[in-house]
PASEBA-1860 file (N, C-alpha, C; in nm, 3 decimals):
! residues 243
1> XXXXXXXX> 0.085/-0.119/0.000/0.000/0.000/0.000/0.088/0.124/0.000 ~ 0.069/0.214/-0.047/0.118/0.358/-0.088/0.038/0.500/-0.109 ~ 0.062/0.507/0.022/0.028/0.655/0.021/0.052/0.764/0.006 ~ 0.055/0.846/-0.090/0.094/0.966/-0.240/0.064/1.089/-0.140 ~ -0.006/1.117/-0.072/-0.060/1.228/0.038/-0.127/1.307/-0.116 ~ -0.106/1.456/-0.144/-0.141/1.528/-0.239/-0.055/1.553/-0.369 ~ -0.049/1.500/-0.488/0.031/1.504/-0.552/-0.027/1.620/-0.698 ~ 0.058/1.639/-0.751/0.004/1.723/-0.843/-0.065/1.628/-0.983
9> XXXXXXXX> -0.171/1.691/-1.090/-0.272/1.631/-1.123/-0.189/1.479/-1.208 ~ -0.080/1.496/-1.282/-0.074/1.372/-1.346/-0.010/1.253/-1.227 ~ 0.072/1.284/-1.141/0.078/1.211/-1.080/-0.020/1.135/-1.012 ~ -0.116/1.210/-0.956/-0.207/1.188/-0.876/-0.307/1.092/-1.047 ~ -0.331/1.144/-1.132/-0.379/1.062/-1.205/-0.292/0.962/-1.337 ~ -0.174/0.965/-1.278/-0.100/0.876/-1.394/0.014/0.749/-1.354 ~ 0.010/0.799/-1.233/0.125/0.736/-1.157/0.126/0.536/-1.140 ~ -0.031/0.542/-1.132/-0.074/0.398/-1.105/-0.056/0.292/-1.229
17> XXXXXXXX> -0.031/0.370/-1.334/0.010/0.315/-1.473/0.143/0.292/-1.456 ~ 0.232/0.363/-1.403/0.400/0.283/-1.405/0.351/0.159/-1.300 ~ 0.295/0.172/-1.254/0.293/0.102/-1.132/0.274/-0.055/-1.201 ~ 0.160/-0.027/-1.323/0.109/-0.152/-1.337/0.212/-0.231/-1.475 ~ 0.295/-0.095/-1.502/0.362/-0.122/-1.603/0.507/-0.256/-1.506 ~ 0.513/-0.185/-1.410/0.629/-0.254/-1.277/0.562/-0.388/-1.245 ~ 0.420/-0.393/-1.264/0.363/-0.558/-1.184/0.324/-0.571/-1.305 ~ 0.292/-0.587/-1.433/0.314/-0.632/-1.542/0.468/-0.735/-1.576
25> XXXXXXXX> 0.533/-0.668/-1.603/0.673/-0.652/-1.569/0.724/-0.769/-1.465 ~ 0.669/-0.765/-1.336/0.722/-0.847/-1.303/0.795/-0.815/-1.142 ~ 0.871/-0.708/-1.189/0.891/-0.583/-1.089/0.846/-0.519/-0.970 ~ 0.703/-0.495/-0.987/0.706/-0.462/-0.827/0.557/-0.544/-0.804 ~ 0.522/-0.553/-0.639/0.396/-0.655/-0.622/0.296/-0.564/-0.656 ~ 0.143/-0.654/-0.603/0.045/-0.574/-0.660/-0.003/-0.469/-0.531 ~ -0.026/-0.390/-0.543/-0.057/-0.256/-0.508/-0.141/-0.162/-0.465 ~ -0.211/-0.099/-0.356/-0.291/-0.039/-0.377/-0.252/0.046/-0.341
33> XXXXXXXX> -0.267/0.234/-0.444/-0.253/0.315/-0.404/-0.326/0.429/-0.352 ~ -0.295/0.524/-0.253/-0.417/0.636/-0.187/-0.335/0.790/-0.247 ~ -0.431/0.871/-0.267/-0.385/1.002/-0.386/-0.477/1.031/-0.394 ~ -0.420/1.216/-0.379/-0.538/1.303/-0.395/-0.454/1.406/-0.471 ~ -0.524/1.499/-0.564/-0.449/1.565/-0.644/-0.434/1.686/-0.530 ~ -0.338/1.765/-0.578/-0.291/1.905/-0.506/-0.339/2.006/-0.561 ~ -0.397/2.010/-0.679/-0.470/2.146/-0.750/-0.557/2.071/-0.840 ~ -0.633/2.191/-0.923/-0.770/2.087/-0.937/-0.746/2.104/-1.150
41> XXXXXXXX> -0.772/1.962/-1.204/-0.804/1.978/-1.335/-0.895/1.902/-1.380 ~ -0.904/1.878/-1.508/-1.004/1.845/-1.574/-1.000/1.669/-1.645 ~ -1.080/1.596/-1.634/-1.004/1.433/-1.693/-1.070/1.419/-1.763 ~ -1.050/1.375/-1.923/-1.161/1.328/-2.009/-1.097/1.206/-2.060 ~ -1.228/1.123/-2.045/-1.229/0.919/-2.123/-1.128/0.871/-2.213 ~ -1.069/0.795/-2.227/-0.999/0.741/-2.346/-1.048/0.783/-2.470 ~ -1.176/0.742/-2.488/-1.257/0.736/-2.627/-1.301/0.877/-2.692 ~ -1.276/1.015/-2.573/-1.402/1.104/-2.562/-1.325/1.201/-2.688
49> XXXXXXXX> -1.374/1.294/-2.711/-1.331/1.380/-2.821/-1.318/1.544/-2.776 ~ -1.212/1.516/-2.744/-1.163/1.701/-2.617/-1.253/1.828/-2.636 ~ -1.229/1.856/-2.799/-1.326/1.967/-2.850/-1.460/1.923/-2.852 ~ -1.514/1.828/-2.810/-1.641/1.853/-2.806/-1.701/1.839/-2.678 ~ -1.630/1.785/-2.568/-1.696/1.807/-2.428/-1.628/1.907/-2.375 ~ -1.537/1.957/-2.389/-1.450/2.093/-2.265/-1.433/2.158/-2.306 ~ -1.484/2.260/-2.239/-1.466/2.412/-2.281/-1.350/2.484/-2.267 ~ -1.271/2.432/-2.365/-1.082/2.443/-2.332/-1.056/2.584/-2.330
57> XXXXXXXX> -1.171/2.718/-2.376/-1.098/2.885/-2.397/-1.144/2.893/-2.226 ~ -1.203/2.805/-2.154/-1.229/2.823/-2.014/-1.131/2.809/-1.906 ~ -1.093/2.655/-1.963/-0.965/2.615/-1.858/-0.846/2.653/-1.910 ~ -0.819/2.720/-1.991/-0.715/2.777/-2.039/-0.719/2.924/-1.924 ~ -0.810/3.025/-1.929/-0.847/3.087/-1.870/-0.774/3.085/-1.726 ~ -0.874/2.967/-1.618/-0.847/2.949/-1.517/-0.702/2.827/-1.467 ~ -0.653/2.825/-1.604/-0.512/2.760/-1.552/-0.521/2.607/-1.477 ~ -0.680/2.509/-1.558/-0.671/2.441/-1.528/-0.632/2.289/-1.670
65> XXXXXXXX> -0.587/2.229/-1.607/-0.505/2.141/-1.713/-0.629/2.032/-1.739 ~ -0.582/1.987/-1.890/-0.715/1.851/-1.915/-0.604/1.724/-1.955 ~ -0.642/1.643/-1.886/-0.566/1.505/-1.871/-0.644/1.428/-1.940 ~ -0.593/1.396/-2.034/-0.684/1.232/-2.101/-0.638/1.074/-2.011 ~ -0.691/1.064/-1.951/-0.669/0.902/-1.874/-0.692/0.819/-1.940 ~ -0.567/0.733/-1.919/-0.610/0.574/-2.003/-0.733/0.463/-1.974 ~ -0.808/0.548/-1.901/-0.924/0.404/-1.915/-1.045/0.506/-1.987 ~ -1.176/0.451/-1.962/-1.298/0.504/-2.058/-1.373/0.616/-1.984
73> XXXXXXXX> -1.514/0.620/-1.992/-1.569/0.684/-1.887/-1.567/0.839/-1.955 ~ -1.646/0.923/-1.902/-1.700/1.059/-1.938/-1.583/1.169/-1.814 ~ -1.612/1.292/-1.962/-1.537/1.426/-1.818/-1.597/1.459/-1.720 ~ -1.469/1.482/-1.590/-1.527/1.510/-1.493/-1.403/1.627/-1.472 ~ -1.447/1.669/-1.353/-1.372/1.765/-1.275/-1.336/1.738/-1.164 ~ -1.237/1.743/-1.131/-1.097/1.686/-0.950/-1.017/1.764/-0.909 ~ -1.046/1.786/-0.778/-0.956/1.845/-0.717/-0.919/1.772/-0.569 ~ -0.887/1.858/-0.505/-0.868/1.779/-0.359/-0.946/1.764/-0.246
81> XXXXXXXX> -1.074/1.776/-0.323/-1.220/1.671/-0.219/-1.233/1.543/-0.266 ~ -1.102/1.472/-0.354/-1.112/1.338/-0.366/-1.022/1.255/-0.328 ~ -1.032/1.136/-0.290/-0.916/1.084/-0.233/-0.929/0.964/-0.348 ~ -0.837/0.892/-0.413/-0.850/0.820/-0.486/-0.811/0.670/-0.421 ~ -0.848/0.594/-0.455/-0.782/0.466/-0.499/-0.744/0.398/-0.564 ~ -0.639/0.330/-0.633/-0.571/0.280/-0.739/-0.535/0.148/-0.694 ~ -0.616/0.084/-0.741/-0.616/-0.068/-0.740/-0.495/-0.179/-0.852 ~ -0.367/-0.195/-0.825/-0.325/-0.268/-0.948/-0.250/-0.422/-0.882
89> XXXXXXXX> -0.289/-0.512/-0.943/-0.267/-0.674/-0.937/-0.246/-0.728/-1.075 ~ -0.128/-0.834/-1.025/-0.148/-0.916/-1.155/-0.196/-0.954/-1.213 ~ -0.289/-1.034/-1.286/-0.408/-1.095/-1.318/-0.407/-1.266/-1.277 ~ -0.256/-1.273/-1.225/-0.263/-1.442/-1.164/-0.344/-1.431/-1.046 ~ -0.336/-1.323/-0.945/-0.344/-1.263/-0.846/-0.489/-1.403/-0.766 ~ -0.485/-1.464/-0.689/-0.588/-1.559/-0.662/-0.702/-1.492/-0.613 ~ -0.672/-1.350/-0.549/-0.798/-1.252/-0.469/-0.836/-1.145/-0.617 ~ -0.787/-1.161/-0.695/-0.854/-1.100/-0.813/-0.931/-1.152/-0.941
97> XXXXXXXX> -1.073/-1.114/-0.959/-1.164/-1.203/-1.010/-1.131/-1.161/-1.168 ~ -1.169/-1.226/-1.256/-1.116/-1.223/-1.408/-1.245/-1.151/-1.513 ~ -1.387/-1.170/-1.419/-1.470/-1.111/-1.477/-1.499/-0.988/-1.419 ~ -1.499/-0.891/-1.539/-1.477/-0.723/-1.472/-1.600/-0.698/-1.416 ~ -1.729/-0.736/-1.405/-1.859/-0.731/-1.315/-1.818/-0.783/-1.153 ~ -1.741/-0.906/-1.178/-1.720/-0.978/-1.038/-1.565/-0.848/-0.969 ~ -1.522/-0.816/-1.052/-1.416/-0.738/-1.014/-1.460/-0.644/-0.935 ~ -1.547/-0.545/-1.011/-1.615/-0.419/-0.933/-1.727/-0.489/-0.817
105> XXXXXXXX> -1.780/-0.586/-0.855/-1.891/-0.622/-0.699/-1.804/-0.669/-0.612 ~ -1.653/-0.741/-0.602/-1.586/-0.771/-0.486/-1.521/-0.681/-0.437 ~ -1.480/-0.563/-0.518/-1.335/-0.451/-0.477/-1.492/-0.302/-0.451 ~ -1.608/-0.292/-0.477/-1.641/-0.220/-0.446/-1.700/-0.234/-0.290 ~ -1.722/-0.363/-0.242/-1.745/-0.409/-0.125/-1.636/-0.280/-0.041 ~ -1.505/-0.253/-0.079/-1.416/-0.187/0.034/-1.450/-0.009/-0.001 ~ -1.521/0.039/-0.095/-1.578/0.138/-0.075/-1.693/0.197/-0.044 ~ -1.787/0.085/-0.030/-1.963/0.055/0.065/-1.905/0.089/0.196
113> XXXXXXXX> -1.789/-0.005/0.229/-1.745/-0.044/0.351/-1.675/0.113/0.441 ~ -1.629/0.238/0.339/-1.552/0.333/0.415/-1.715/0.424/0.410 ~ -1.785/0.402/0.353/-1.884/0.483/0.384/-1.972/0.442/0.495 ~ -2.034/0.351/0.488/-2.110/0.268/0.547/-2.052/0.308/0.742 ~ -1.869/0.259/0.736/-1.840/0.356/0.871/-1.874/0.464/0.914 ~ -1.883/0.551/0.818/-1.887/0.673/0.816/-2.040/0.726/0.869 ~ -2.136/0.620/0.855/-2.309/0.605/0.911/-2.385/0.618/0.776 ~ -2.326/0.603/0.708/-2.406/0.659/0.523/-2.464/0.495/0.475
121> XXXXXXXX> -2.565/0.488/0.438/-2.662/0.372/0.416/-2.589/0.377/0.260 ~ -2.485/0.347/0.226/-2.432/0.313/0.112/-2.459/0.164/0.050 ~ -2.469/0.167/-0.121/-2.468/0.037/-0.159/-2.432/0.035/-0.258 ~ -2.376/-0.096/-0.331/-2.288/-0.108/-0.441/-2.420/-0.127/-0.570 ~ -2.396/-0.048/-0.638/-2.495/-0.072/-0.786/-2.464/-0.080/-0.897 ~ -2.428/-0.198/-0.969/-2.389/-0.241/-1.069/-2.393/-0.154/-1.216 ~ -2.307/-0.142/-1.323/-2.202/-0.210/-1.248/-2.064/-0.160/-1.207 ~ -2.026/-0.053/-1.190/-1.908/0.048/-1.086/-1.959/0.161/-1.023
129> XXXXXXXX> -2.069/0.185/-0.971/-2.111/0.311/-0.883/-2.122/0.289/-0.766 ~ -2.079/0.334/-0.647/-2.221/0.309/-0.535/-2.278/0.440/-0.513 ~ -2.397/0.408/-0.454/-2.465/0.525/-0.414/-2.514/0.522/-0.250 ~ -2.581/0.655/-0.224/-2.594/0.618/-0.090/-2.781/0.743/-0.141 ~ -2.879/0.677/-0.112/-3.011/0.767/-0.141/-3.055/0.730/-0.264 ~ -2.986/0.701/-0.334/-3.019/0.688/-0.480/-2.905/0.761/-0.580 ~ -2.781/0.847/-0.479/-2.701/0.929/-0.587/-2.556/0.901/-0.559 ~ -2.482/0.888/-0.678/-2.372/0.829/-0.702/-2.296/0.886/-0.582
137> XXXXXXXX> -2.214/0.813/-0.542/-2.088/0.903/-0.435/-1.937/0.863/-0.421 ~ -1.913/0.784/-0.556/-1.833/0.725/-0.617/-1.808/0.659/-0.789 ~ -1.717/0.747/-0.804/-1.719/0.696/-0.945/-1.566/0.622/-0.938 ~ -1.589/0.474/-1.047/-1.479/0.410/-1.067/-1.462/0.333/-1.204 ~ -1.398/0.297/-1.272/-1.316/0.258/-1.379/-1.245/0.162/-1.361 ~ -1.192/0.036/-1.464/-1.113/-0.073/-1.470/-1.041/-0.090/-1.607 ~ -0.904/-0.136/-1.630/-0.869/-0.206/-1.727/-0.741/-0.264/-1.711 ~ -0.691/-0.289/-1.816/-0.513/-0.381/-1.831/-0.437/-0.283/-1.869
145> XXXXXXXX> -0.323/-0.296/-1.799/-0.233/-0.282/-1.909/-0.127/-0.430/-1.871 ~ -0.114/-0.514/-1.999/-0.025/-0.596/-1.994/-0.124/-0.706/-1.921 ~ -0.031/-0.787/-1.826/-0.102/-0.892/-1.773/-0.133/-0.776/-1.595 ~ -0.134/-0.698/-1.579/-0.188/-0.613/-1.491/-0.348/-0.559/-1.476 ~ -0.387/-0.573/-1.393/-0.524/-0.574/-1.366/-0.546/-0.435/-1.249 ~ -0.625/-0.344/-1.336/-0.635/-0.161/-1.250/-0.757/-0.163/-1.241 ~ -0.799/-0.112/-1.079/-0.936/-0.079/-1.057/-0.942/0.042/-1.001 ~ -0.979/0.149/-1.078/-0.984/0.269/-1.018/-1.047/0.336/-0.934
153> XXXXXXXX> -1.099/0.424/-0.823/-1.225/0.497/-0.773/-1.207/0.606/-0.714 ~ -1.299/0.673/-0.676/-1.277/0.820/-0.557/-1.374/0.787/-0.414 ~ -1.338/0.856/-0.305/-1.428/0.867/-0.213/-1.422/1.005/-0.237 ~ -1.564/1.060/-0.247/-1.630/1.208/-0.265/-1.638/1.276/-0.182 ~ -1.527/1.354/-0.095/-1.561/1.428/0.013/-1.611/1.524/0.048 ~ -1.613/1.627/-0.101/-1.694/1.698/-0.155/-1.693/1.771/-0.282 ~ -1.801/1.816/-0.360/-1.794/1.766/-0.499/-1.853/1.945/-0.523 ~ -1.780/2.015/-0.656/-1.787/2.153/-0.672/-1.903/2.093/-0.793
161> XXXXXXXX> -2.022/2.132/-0.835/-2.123/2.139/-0.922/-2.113/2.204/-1.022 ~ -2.075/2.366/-0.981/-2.108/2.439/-1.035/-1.958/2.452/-1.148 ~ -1.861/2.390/-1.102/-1.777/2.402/-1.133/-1.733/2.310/-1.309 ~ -1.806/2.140/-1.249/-1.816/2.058/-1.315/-1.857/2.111/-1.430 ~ -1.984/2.206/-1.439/-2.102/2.240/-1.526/-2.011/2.320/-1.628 ~ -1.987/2.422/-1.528/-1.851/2.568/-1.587/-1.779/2.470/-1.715 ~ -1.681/2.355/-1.648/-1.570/2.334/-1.765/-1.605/2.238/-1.886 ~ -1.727/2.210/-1.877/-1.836/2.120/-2.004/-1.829/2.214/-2.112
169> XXXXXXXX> -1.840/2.161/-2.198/-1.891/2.247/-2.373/-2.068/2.190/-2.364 ~ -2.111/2.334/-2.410/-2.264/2.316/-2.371/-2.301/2.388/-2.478 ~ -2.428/2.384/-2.542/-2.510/2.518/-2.636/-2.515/2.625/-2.627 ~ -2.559/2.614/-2.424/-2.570/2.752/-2.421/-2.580/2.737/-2.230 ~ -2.650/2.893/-2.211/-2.589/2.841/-2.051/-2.778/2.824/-1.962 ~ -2.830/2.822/-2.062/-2.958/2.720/-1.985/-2.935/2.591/-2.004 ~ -2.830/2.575/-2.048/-2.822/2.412/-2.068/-2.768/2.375/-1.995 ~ -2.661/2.472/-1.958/-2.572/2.473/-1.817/-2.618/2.479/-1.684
177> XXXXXXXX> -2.743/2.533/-1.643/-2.786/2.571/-1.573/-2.895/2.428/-1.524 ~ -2.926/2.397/-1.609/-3.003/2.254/-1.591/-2.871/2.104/-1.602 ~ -2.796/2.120/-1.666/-2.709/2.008/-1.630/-2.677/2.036/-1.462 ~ -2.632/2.160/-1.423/-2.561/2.138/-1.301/-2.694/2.069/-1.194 ~ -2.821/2.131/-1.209/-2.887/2.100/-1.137/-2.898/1.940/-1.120 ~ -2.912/1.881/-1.254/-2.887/1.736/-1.292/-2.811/1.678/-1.189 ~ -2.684/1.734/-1.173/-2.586/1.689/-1.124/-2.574/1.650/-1.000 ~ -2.717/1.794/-0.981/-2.700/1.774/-0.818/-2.806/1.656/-0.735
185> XXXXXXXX> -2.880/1.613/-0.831/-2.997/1.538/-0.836/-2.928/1.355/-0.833 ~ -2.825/1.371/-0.904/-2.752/1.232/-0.877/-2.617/1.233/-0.892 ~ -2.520/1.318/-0.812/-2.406/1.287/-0.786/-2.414/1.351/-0.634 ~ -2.371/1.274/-0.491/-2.358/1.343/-0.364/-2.191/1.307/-0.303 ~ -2.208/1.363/-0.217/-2.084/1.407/-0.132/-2.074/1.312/0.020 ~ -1.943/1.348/0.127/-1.994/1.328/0.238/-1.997/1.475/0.304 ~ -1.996/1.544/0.242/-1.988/1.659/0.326/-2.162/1.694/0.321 ~ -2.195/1.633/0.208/-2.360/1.706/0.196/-2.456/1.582/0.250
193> XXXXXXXX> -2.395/1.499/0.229/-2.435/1.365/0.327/-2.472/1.402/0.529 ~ -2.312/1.420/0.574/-2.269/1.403/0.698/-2.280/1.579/0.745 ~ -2.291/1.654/0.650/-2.300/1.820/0.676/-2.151/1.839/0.693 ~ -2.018/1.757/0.703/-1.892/1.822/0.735/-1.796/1.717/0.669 ~ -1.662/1.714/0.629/-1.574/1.637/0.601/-1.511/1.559/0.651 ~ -1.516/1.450/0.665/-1.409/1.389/0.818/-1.299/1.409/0.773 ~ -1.189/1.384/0.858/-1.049/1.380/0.838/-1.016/1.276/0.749 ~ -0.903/1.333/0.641/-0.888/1.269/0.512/-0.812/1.135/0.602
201> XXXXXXXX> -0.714/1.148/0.671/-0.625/1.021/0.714/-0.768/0.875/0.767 ~ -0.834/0.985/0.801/-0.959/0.823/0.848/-1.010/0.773/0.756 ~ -1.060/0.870/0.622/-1.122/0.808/0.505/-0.962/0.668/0.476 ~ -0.899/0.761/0.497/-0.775/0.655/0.420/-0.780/0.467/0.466 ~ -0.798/0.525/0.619/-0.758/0.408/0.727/-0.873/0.311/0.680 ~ -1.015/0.369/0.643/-1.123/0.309/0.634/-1.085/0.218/0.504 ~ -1.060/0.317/0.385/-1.004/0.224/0.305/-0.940/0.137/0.272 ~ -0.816/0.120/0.314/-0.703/-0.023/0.362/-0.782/-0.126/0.422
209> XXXXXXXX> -0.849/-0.075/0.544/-0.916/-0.132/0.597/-1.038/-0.222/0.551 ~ -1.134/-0.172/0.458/-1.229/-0.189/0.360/-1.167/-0.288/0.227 ~ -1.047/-0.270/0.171/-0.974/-0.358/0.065/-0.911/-0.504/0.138 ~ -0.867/-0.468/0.264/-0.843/-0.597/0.340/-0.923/-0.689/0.374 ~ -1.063/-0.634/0.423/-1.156/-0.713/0.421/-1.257/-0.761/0.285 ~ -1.235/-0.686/0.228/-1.279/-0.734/0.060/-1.197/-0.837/-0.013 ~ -1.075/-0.805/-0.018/-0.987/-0.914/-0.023/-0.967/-1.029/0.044 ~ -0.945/-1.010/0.166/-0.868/-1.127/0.253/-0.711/-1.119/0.246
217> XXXXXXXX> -0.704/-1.002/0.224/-0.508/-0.985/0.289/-0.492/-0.875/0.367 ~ -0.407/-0.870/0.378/-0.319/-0.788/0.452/-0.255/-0.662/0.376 ~ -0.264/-0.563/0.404/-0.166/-0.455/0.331/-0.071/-0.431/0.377 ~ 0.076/-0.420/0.321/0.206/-0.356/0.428/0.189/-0.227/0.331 ~ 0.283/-0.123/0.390/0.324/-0.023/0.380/0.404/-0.017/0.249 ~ 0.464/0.072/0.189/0.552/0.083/0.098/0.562/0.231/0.027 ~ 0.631/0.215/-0.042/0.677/0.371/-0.137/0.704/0.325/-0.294 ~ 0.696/0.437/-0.381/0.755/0.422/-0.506/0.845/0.365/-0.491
225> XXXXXXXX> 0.879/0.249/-0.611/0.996/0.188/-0.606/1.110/0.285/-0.749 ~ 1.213/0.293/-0.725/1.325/0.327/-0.845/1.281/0.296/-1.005 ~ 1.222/0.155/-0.999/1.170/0.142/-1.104/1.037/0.179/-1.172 ~ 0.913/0.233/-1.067/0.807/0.263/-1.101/0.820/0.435/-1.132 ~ 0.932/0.490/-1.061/0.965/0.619/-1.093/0.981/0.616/-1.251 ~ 1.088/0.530/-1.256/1.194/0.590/-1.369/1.047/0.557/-1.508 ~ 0.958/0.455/-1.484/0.877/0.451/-1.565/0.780/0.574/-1.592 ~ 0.753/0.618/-1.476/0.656/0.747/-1.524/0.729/0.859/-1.527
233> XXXXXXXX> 0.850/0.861/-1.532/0.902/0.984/-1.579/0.953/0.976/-1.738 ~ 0.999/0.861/-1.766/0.995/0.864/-1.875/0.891/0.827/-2.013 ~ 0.821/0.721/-1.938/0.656/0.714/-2.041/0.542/0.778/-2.019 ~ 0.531/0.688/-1.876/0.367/0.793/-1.865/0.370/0.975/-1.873 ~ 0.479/1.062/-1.762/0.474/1.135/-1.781/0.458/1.227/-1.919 ~ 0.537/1.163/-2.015/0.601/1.258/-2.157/0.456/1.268/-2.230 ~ 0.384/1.140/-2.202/0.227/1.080/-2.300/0.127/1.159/-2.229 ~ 0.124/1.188/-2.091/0.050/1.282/-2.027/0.032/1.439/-2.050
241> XXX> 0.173/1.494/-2.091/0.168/1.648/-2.103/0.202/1.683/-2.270 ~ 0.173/1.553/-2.334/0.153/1.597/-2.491/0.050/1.659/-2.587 ~ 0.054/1.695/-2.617/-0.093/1.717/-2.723/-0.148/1.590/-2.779
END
């Protein structure tokens, strides 16, 4: 297990790819990492098409960066009301299931589980959300690279709306004005949940805690290894801040 504390946005969203490139590889074991970005940008899907969801003369503007991430999934907006998790295993791995439905219903069990502490009537809803009321309070993502197996997610500690709405490409701004509301109708927080934020180190604890018992292991401690560095400084990073 590895804990990143606040890192800046590609790390915080790119880092888990050397990682899996290292347990691909062979190199380092499988992994779970905790990361929260240090300033806030913009992430759009593998598949998605930049100029047509983000309003790039915006975040250009406010000096916020747009990261294309290697897995799928729609734009969102992140900053540091999220704490992430970065899930990466081999695919021999015996506590890791091979069908990506069984993947997200066993590994989302440990994010029901940090809420659920927390007093939030959370539940896992197929097939990568949970919600707690009926509205998402976690979004997560899966794929390979290599024989490496990544399960991504956030715990939502609290979520800017208006903000989300702001860095979208829209028609016009009643359109804007009704998406955000949308937004607010099914995406929640724990701050709008619980009325306040708990301390990020407990969300953390909950989590380890929550993957151990979803799993059935144990987590030790650890840090970047030499080799997972030298990988994202020289691949992931260069593929991250390209055009």
């Amino acid at each position: 297990m590895m804990d990143l504390g606040f890192q800046e946005p590609i790390m915080a969203q790119g880092f888990y790819e050397a990682v899996a490139r290292a347990v691909d590889e062979g190199s380092s074991p499988n992994t779970l990492i905790l990361v929260s970005p240090s300033s806030p940008y913009v992430c759009i899907g593998y598949h998605q098409r930049l100029e047509e969801e983000i309003d790039l003369d915006y975040c250009r503007s406010q000096g916020l960066p747009v990261i294309r991430r290697g897995q799928g999934g729609g734009a969102v907006y992140l900053d540091s009301n999220q704490v992430f998790y970065q899930l990466v295993a081999h695919e021999d791995s015996p506590v890791i299931p091979k069908d990506v439905g069984e993947l997200f219903r066993k590994c989302l069990a440990a994010t029901v589980h940090v809420y659920r502490s927390l007093g939030l009537p959370a539940e896992y809803k197929p097939l990568n959300d949970v919600v707690v009321g009926g509205r998402k309070i976690s979004g997560n993502g899966a794929g390979k690279i290599g024989k490496a197996v990544i399960l991504v997610g956030n715990i939502i500690l609290d979520f800017d709306y208006d903000m989300m709405a702001r860095v979208l490409k829209v028609p016009d701004e009643k359109f804007r004005d009704k998406m955000a509301k949308s937004m607010r109708e099914w995406v929640t927080s724990l701050k709008r949940e619980l009325g306040y934020v708990p301390p990020v180190e407990k969300v953390k604890e909950l989590i380890v805690e929550g993957f151990e018992k979803a799993l059935g292991i144990k987590l030790e401690e650890g840090s970047p290894s030499p080799r997972e560095l030298e990988i994202f400084e020289e691949e992931i990073k260069p593929r991250y801040t390209s055009e």
